[in-house]
VOLUMSE-869862 format. One record per atom (N, C-alpha, C): atom name; z negated, x, y negated. Coordinates in Angstrom, 3 decimals, always signed. Each point is the difference from the previous one (the first is absolute). Layout:
@atom:CA, pz:Z, px:X, py:Y
...
***
This chain:
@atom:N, pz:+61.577, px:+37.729, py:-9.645
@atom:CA, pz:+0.480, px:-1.266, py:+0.517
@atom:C, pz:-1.193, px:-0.864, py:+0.380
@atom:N, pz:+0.056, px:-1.329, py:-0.085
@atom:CA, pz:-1.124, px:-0.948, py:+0.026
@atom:C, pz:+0.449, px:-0.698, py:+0.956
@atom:N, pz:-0.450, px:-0.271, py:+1.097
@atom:CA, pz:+0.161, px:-0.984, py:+1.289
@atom:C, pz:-1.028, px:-0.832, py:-0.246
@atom:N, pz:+0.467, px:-1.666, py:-0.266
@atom:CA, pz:-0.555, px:-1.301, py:+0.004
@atom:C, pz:-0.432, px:-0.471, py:+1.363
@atom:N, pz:-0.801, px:-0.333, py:-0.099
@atom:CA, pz:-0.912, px:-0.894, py:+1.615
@atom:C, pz:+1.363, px:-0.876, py:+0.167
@atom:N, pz:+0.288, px:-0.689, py:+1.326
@atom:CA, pz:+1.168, px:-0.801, py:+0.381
@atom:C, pz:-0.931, px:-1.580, py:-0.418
@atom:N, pz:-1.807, px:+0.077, py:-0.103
@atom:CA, pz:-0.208, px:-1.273, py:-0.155
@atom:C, pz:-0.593, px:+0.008, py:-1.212
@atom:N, pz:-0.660, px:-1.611, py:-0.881
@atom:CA, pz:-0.538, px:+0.574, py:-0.905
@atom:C, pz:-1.395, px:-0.063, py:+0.512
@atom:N, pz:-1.099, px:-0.155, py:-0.587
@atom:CA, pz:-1.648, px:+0.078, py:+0.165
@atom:C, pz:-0.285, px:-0.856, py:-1.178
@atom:N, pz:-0.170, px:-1.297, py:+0.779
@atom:CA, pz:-0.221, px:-1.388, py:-0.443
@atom:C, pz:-1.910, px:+0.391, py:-0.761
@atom:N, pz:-0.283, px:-0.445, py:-1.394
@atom:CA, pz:-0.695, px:+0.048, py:-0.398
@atom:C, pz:-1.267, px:-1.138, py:+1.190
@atom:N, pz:-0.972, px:-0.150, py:-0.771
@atom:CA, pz:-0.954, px:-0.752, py:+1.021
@atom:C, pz:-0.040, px:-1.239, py:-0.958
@atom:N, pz:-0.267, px:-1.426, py:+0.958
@atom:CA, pz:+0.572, px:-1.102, py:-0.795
@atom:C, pz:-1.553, px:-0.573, py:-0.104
@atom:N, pz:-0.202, px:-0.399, py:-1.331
@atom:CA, pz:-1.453, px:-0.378, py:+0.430
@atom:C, pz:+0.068, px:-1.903, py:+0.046
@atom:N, pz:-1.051, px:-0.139, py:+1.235
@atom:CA, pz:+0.321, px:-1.647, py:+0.943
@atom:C, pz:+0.250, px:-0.983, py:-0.868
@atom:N, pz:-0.566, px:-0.070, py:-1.242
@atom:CA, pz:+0.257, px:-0.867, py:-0.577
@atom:C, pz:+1.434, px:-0.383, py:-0.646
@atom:N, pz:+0.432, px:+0.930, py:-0.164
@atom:CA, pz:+1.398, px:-0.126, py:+0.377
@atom:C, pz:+1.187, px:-0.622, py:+1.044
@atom:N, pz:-0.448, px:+0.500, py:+1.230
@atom:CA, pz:+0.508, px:-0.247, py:+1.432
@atom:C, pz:+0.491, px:-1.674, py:-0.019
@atom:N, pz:+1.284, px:-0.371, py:+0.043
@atom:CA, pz:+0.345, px:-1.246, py:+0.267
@atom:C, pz:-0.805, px:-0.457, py:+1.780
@atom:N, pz:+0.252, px:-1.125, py:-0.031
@atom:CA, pz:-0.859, px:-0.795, py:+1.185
@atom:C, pz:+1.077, px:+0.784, py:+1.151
@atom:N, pz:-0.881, px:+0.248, py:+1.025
@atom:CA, pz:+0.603, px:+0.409, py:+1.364
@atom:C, pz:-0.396, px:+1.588, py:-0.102
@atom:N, pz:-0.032, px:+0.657, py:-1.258
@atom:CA, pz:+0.105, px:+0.991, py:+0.015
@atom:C, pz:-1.059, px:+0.736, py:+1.060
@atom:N, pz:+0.399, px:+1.733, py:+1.199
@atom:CA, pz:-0.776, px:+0.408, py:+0.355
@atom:C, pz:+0.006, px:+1.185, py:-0.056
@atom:N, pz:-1.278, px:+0.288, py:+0.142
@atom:CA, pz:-0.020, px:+1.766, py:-0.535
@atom:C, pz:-1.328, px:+0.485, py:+0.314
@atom:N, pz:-0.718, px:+1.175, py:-0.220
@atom:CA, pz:-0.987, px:+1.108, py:+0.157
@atom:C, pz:-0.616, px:-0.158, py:-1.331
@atom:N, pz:-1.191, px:-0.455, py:+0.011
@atom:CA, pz:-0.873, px:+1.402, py:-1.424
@atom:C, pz:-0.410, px:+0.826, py:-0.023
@atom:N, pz:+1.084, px:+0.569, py:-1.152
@atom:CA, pz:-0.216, px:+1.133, py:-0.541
@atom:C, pz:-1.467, px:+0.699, py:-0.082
@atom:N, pz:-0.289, px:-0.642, py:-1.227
@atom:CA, pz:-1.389, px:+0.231, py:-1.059
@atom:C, pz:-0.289, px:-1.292, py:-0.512
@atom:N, pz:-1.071, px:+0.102, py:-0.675
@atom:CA, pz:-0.488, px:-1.139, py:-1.239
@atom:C, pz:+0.031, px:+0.940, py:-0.764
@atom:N, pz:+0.358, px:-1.014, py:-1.512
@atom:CA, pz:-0.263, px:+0.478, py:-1.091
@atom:C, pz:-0.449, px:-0.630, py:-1.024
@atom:N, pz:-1.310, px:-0.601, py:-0.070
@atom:CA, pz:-0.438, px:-0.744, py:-0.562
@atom:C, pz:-0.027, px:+0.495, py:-2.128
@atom:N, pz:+0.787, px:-0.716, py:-0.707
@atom:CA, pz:-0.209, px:+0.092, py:-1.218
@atom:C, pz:-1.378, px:-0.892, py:-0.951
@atom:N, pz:-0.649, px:-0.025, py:-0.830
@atom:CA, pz:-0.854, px:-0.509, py:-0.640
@atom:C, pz:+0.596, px:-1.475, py:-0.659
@atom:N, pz:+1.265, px:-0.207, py:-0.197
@atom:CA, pz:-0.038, px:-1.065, py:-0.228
@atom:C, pz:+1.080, px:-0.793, py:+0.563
@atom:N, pz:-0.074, px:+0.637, py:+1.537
@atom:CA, pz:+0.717, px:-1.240, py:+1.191
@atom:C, pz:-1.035, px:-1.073, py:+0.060
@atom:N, pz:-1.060, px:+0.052, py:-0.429
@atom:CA, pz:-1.220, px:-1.168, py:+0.703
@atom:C, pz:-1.124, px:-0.401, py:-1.034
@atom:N, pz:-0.863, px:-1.104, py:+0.317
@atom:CA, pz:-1.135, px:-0.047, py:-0.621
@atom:C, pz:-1.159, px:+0.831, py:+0.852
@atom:N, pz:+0.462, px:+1.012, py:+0.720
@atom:CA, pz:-1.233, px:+0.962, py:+0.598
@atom:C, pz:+0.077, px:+1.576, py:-0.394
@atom:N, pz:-0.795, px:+0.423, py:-0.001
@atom:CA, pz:+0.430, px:+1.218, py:+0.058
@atom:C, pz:+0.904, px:+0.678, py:+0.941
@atom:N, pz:+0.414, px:+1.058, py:-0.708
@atom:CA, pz:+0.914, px:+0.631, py:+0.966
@atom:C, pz:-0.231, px:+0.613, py:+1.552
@atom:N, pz:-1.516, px:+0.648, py:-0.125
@atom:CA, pz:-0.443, px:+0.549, py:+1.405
@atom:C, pz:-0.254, px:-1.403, py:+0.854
@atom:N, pz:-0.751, px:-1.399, py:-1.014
@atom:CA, pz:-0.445, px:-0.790, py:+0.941
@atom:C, pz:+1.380, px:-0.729, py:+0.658
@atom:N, pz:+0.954, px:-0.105, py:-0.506
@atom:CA, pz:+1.353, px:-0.606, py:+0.362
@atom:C, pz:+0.429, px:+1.010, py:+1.366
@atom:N, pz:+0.195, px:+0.990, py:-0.200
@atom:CA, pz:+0.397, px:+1.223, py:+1.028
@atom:C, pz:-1.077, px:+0.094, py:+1.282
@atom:N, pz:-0.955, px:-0.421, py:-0.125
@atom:CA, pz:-1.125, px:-0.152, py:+1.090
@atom:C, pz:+0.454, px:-1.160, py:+0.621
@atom:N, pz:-0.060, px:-1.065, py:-0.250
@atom:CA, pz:+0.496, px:-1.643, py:+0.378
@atom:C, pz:+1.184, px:+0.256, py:+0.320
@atom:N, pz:+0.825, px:+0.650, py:-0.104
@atom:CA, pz:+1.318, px:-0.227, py:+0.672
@atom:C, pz:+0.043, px:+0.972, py:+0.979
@atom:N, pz:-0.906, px:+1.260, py:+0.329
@atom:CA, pz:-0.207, px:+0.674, py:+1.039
@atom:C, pz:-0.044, px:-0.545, py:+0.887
@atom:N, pz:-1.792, px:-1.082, py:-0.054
@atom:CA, pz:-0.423, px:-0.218, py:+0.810
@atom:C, pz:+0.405, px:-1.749, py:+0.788
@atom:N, pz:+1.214, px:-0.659, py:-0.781
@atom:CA, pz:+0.972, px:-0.743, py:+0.335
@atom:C, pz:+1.279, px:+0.673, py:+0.773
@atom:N, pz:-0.448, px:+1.418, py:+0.436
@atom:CA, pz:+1.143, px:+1.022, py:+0.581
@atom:C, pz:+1.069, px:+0.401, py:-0.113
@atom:N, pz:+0.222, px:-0.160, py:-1.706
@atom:CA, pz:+1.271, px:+0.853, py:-0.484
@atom:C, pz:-0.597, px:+1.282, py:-0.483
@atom:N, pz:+0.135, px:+0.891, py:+1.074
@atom:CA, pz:-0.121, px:+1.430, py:+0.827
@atom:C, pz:+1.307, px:+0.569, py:+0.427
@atom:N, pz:+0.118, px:+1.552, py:-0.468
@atom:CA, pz:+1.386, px:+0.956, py:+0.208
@atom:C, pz:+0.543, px:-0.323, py:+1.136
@atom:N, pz:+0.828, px:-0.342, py:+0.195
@atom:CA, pz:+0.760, px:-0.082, py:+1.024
@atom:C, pz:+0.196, px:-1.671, py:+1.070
@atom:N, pz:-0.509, px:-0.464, py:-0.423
@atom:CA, pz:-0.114, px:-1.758, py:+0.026
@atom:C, pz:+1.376, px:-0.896, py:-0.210
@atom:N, pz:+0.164, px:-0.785, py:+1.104
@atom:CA, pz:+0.836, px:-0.448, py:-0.323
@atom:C, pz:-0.058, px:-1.488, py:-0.116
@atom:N, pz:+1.077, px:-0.471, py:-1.223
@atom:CA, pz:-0.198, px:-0.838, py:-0.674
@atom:C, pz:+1.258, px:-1.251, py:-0.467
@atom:N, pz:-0.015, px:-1.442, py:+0.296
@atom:CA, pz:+1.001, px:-0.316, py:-0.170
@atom:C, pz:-0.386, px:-1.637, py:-0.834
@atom:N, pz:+0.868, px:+0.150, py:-1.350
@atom:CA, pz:-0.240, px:-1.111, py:-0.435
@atom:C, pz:+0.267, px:-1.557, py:+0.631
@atom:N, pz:-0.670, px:-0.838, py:+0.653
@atom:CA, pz:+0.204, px:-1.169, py:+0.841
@atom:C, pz:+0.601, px:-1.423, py:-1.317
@atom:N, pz:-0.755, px:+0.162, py:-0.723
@atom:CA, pz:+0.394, px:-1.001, py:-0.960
@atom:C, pz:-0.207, px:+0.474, py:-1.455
@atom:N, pz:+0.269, px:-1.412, py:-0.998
@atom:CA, pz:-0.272, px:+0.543, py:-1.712
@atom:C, pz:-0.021, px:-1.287, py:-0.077
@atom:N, pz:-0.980, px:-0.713, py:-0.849
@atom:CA, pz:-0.227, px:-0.780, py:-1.168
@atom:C, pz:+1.616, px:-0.811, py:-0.404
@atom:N, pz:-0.441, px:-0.981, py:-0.706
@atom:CA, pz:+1.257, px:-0.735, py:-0.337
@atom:C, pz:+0.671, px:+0.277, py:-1.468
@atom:N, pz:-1.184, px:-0.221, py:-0.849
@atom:CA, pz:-0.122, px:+0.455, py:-1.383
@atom:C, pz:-0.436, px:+1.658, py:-0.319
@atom:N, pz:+1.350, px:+0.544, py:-0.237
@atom:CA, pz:-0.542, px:+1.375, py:-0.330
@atom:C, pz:-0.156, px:+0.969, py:+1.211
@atom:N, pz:+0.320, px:-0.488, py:+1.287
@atom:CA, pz:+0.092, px:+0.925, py:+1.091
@atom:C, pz:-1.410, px:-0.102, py:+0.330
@atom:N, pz:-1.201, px:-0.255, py:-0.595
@atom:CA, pz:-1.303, px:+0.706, py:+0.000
@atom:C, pz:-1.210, px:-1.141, py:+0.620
@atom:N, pz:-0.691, px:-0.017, py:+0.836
@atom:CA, pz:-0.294, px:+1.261, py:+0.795
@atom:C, pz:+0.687, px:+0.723, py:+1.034
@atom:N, pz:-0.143, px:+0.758, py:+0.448
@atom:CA, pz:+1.372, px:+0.447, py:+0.826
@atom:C, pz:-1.689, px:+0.258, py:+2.017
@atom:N, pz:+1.368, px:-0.802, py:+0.631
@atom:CA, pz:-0.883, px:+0.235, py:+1.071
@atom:C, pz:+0.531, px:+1.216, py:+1.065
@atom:N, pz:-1.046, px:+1.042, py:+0.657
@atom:CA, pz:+0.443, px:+1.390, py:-0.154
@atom:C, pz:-0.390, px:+0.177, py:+2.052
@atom:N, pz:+0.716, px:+0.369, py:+0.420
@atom:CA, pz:-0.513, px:+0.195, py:+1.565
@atom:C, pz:-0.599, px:+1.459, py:+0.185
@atom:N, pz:-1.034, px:+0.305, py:+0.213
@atom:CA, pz:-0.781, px:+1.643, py:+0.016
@atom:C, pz:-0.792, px:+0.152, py:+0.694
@atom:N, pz:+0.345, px:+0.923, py:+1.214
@atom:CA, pz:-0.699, px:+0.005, py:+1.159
@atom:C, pz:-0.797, px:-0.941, py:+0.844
@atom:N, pz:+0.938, px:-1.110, py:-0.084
@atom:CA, pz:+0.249, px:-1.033, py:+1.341
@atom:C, pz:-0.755, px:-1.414, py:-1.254
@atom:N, pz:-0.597, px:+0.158, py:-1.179
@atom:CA, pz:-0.928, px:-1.184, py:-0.707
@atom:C, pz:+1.199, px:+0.155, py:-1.059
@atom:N, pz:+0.367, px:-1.386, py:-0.271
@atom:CA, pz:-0.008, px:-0.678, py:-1.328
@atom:C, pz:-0.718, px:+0.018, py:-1.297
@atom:N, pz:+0.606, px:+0.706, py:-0.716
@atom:CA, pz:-0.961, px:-0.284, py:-1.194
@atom:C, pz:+0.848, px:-0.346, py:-1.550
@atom:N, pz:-0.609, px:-0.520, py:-0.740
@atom:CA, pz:+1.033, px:-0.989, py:-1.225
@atom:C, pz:-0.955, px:+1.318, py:-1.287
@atom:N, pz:+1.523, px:+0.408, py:-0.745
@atom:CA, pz:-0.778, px:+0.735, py:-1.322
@atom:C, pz:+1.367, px:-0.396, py:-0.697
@atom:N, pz:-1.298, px:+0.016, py:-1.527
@atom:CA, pz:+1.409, px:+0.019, py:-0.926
@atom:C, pz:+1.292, px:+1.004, py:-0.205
@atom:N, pz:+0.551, px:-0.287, py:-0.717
@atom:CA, pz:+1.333, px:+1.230, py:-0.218
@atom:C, pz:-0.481, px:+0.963, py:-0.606
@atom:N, pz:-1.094, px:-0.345, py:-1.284
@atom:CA, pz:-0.384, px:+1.143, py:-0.932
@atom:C, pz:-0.903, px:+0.852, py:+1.053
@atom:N, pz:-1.037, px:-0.276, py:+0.687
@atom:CA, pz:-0.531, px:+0.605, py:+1.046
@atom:C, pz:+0.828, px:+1.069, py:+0.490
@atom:N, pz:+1.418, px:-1.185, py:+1.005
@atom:CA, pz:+0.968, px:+0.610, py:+1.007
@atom:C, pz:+0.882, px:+1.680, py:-0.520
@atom:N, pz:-0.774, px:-0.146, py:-1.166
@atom:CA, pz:+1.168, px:+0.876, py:-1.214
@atom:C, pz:-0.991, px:+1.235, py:-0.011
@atom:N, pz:-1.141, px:+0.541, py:+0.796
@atom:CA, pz:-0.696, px:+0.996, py:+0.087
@atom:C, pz:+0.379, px:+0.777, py:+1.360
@atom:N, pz:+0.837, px:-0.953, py:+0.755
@atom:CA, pz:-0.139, px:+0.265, py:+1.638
@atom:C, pz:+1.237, px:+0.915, py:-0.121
@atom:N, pz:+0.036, px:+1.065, py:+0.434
@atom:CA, pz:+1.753, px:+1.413, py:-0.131
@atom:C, pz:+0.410, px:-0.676, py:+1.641
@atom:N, pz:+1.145, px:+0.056, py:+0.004
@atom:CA, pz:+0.748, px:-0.569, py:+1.249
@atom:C, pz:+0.926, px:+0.898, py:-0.103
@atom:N, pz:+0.432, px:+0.587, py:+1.562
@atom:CA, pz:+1.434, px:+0.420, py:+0.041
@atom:C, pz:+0.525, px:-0.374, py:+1.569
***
């Protein structure tokens, strides 16, 4: 017999995704090679040290008019504006 969890276990949404208002924790980064014109480690360093760090919490304040993009992001008490393709490395749950 197989007993199902009563909830499910929501995959991790990555930010660039996240409609405006959205709030939540990061996960991880997961920087791919061709989210950016940087490399992948140098992209994942810059968004460290802009403090999207495990366990951070994070809430989209605004988005762009055209295209949602840039999306403006609240993270540990500073404002900071990144694109979506960026926002799309950041794991949120």
């Amino acid at each position: 017999m197989t007993l199902n969890p009563p909830f499910a276990v929501a995959p991790h949404l990555p930010l660039g995704l996240a409609p405006k208002g959205f709030l939540g924790r990061i996960h991880s980064i997961c920087v791919q090679d061709s989210q950016g014109q940087l490399p992948a480690a140098e992209m994942e360093r810059r968004l460290i040290e802009l403090g999207f760090i495990e366990g951070a919490q994070v809430q989209i304040l605004h988005e762009g008019l055209f295209g949602r993009d840039p999306i403006a992001v609240r993270i540990n008490g500073a404002t900071v504006a990144l694109r979506r393709r960026e926002a799309m490395a950041i794991l949120t749950e």
